[in-house]
KOLBAVEX-991308 format. One record per residue (C-alpha): residue in three letters; x, z, y. Coordinates in steps of 0.25 Angstrom, whole numbers, plus 2048, in hexadecimal, padded with zeros to 3 digits. Layout:
REC res   u   w   v
REC Ala   X   Z   Y
...
***
This chain:
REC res   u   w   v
REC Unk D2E 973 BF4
REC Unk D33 978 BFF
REC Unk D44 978 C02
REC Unk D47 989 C05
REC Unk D4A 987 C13
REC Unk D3E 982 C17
REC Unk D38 98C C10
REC Unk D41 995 C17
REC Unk D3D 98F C25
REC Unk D2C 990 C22
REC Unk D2D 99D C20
REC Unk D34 9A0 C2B
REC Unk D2E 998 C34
REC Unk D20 99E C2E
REC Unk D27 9AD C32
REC Unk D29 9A9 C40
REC Unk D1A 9A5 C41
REC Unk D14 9AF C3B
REC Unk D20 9B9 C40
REC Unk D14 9C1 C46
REC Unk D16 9C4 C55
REC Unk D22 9CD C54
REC Unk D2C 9CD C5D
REC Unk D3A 9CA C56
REC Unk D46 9CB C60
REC Unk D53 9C1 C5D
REC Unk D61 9C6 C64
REC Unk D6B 9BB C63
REC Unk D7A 9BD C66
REC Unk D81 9B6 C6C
REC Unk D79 9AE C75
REC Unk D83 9A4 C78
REC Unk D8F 9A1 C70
REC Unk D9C 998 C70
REC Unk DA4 994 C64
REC Unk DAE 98A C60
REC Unk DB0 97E C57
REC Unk DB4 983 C49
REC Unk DAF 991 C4C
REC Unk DA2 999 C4A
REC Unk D98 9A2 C52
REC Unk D91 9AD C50
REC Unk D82 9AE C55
REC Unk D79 9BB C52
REC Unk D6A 9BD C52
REC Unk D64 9CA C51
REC Unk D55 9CA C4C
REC Unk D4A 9D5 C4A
REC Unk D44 9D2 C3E
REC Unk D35 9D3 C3C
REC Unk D2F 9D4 C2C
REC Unk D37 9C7 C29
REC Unk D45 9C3 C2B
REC Unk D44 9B6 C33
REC Unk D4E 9AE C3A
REC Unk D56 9A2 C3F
REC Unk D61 99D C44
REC Unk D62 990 C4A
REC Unk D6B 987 C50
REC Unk D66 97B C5C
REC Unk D58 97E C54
REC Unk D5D 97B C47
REC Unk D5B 987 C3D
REC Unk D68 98A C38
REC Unk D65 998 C31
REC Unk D58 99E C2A
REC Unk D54 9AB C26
REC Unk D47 9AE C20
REC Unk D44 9BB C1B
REC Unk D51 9BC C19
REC Unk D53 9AF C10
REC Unk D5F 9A7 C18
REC Unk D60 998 C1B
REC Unk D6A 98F C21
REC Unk D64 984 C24
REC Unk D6F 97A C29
REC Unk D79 982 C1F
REC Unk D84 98D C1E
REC Unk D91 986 C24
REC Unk D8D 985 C31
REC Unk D83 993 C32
REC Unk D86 9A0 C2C
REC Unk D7B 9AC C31
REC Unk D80 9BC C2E
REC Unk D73 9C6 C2B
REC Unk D77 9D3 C32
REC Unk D6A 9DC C34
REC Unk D60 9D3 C3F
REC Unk D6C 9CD C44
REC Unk D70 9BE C3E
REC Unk D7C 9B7 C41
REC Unk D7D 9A9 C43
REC Unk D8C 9A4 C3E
REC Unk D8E 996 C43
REC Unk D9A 991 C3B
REC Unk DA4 985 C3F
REC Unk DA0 983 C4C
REC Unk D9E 974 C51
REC Unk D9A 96E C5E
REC Unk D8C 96B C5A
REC Unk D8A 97A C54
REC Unk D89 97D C65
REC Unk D7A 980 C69
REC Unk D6E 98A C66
REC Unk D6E 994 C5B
REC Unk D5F 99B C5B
REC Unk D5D 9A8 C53
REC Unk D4E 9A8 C50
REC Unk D47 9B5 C4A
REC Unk D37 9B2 C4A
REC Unk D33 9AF C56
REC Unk D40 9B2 C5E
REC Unk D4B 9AD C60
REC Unk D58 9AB C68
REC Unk D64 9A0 C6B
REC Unk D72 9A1 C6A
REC Unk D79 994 C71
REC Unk D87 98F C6C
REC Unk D93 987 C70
REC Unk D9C 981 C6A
REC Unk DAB 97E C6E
REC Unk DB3 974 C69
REC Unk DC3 973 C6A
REC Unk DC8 96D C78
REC Unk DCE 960 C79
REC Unk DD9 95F C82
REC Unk DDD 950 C86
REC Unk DEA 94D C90
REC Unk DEC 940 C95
REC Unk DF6 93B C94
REC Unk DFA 946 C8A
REC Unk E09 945 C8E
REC Unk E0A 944 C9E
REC Unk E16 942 CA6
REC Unk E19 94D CB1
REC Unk E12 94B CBC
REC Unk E06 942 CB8
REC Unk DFA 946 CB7
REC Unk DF3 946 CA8
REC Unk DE2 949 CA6
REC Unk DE0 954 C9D
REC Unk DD1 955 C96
REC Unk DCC 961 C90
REC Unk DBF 95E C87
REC Unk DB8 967 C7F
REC Unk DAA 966 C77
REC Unk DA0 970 C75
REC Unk D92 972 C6E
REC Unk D86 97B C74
REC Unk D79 97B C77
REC Unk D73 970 C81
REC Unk D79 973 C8D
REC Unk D6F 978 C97
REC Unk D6E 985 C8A
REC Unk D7C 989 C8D
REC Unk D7E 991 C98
REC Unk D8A 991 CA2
REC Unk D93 999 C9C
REC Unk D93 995 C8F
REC Unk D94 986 C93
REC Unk DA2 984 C8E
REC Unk DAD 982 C99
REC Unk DBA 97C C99
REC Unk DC8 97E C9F
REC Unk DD6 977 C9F
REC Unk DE3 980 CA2
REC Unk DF1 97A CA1
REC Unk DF8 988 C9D
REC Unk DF1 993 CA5
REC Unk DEC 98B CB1
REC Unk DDD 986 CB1
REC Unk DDD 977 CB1
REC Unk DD0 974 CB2
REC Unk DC0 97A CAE
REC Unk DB7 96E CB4
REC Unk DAF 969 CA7
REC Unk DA7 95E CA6
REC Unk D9C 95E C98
REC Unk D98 953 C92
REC Unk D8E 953 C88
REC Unk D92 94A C7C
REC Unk D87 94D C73
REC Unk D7A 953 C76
REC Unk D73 954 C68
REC Unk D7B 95D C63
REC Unk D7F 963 C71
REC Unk D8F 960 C71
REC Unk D97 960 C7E
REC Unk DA3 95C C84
REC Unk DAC 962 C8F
REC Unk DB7 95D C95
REC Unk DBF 95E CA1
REC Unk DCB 957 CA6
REC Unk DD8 959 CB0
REC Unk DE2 951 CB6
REC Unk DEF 957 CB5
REC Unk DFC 954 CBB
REC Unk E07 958 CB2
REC Unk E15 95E CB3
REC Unk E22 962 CAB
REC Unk E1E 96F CAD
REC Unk E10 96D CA6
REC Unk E17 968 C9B
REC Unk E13 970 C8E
REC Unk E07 979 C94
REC Unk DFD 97A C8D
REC Unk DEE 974 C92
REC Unk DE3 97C C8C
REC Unk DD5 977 C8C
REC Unk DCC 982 C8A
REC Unk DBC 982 C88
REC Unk DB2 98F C87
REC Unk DA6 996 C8C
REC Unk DA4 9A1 C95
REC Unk D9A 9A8 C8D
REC Unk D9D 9AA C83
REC Unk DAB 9AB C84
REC Unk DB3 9A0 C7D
REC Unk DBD 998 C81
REC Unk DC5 98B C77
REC Unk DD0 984 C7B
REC Unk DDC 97A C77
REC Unk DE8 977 C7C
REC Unk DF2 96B C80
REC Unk E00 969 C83
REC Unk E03 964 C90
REC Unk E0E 95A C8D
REC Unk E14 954 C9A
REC Unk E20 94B C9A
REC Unk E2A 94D CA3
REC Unk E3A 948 CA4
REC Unk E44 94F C9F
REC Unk E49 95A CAB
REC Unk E50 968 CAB
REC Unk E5C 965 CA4
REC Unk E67 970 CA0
REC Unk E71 974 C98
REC Unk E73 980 C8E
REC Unk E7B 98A C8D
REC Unk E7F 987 C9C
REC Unk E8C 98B C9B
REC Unk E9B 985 CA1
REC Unk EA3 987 C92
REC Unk E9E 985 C84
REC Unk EA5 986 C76
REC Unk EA5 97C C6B
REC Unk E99 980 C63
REC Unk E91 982 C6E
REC Unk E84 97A C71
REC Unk E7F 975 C7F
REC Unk E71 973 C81
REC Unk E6A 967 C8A
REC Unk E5C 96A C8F
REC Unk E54 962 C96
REC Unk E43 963 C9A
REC Unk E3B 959 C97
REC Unk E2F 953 C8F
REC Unk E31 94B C87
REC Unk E3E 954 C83
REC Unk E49 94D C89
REC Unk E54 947 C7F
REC Unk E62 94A C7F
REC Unk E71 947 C7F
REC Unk E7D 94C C84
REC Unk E88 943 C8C
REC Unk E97 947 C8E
REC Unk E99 942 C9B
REC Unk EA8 93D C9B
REC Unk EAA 93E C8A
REC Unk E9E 934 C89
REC Unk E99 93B C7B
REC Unk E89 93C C7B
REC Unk E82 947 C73
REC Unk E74 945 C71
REC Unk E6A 952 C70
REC Unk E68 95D C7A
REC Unk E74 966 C73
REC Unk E82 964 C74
REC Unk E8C 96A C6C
REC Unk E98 96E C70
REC Unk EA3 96A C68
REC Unk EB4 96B C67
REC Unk EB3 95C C6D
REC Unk EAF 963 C79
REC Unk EBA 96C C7B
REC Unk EBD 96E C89
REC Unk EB5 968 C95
REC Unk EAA 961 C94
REC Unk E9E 95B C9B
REC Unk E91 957 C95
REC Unk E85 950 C99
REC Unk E76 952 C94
REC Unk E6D 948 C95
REC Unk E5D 94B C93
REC Unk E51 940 C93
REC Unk E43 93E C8F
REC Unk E3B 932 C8F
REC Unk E2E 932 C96
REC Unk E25 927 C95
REC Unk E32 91C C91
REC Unk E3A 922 C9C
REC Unk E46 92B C9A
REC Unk E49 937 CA2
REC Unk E56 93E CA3
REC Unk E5D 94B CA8
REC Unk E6D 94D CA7
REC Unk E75 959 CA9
REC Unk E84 95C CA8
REC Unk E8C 966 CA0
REC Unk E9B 96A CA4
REC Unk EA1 974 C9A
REC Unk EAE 978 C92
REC Unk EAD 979 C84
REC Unk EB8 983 C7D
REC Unk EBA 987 C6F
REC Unk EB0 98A C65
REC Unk EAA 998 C63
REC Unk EB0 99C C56
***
């Protein structure tokens, strides 16, 4: 006895050959699509139907949906493939997209038919080497993105995914070079790569790596922290003021990465307090001068920056 689905499939393919020579026309939208991993897409055929509801849609010549005079079928199953019956037009729901899901969907009514081609974007990777850099060496920064599609000579210029590289707002670098990983199921890798030389100012910006296609329009993209190391400079003092009252807190602040550590020294007294705040306490009443002392290591070798406070402490506020 024969299984349903090949049932299914003789009879249609028996309508097809004796469909009569009627022409059916097949109107597919869009053409040319570009979704991301984890997502869906929509594709819509329209038919004109002749005495017998008959149609398919496939994927990479695969039937993934059957309709047979109005009987449906799913032959690689539901979690994947969903199809939505509005009028003559039926759309194609392709569900958690993956790499390999990239290719050629054809919409076949009769003897016509039309194509709908697919890529697929994955997530960007963004490597930094060495992740931490000091100021001013130079570090090699590697975008690389995977995609699925079609074989490559069925995807046209400008829906070929492209790449960039920004630090901030300022293009980096678009010069891609693809390698093709697995031809079978027709998976792809871009990548691209620049040598940057850091700076303190760099530090904490962010590097975007951003993959898409032109047409459609989609762009994807992830995102690093630039983390440069740099000694500890800039040092200050807050509030900035000649005469403070026992209460009050002074403030020590110095830039650097790693954040610097620190204590303070009375110069002549020879008490030490360690953290970047100094309270100010009756102890102190009347002149006074205090150092701070901010360092960082970097790489097992400590950096420092001193600055001086003279002031004159009076009575509390209250």
């Amino acid at each position: 006895m024969m299984k349903p689905f090949k049932i299914i499939l003789a009879h249609f393919l028996s309508i097809i050959f004796i469909a009569n020579v009627h022409s059916h026309s097949v109107n597919i939208h869009p053409k040319r699509s570009t979704g991301i991993v984890g997502g869906e897409v929509y594709i819509n055929c329209e038919v004109e139907f002749g005495p017998n509801n008959e149609m398919t849609w496939d994927f990479n010549n695969v039937f993934v949906y059957i309709n047979s005079g109005g009987e449906e079928y799913y032959p690689q199953g539901t979690s994947k493939y969903s199809v939505k019956i509005t009028g003559l037009n039926f759309t194609l729901t392709v569900k958690d997209l993956r790499l390999e899901d990239g290719g050629e969907y054809m919409c076949t009514s009769f003897t016509s038919e039309a194509a709908s081609f697919l890529v697929v974007l994955d997530t960007p990777s963004i490597t930094i080497n060495p992740s931490a850099p000091v100021d001013g060496e130079t570090t090699k920064v590697t975008c690389e993105a995977g995609f699925g599609g079609p074989k490559k000579d069925l995807i046209l210029p400008d829906h070929y995914p492209n790449m960039k590289m920004y630090l901030k707002d300022s293009l980096l670098n678009n010069m891609v070079t693809a390698n093709d990983t697995s031809d079978a199921k027709k998976h792809y890798i871009i990548s691209m790569t620049k040598d940057l030389t850091v700076h303190a100012r760099m530090n904490a910006r962010d590097i975007t790596c951003e993959i898409g296609t032109a047409e459609p329009s989609l762009k994807h993209s992830s995102v690093a922290i630039l983390n440069v190391l740099y000694s500890v400079r800039d040092i200050y003092i807050t509030p900035d003021q000649e005469r403070y009252k026992v209460g009050d807190t002074i403030t020590c602040i110095a830039d650097g990465n790693p954040a610097a550590v620190y204590e303070w020294k009375e110069v002549q007294g020879g008490t030490t307090m360690y953290g970047k705040w100094l309270k100010i306490t009756e102890s102190m009443i009347g002149e006074n001068k205090w150092e701070c002392v901010a360092r960082n290591n970097i790489n097992e070798e400590w950096f420092e920056k001193r600055r001086q406070r003279s002031f004159v402490t009076g009575e509390s506020h209250n």
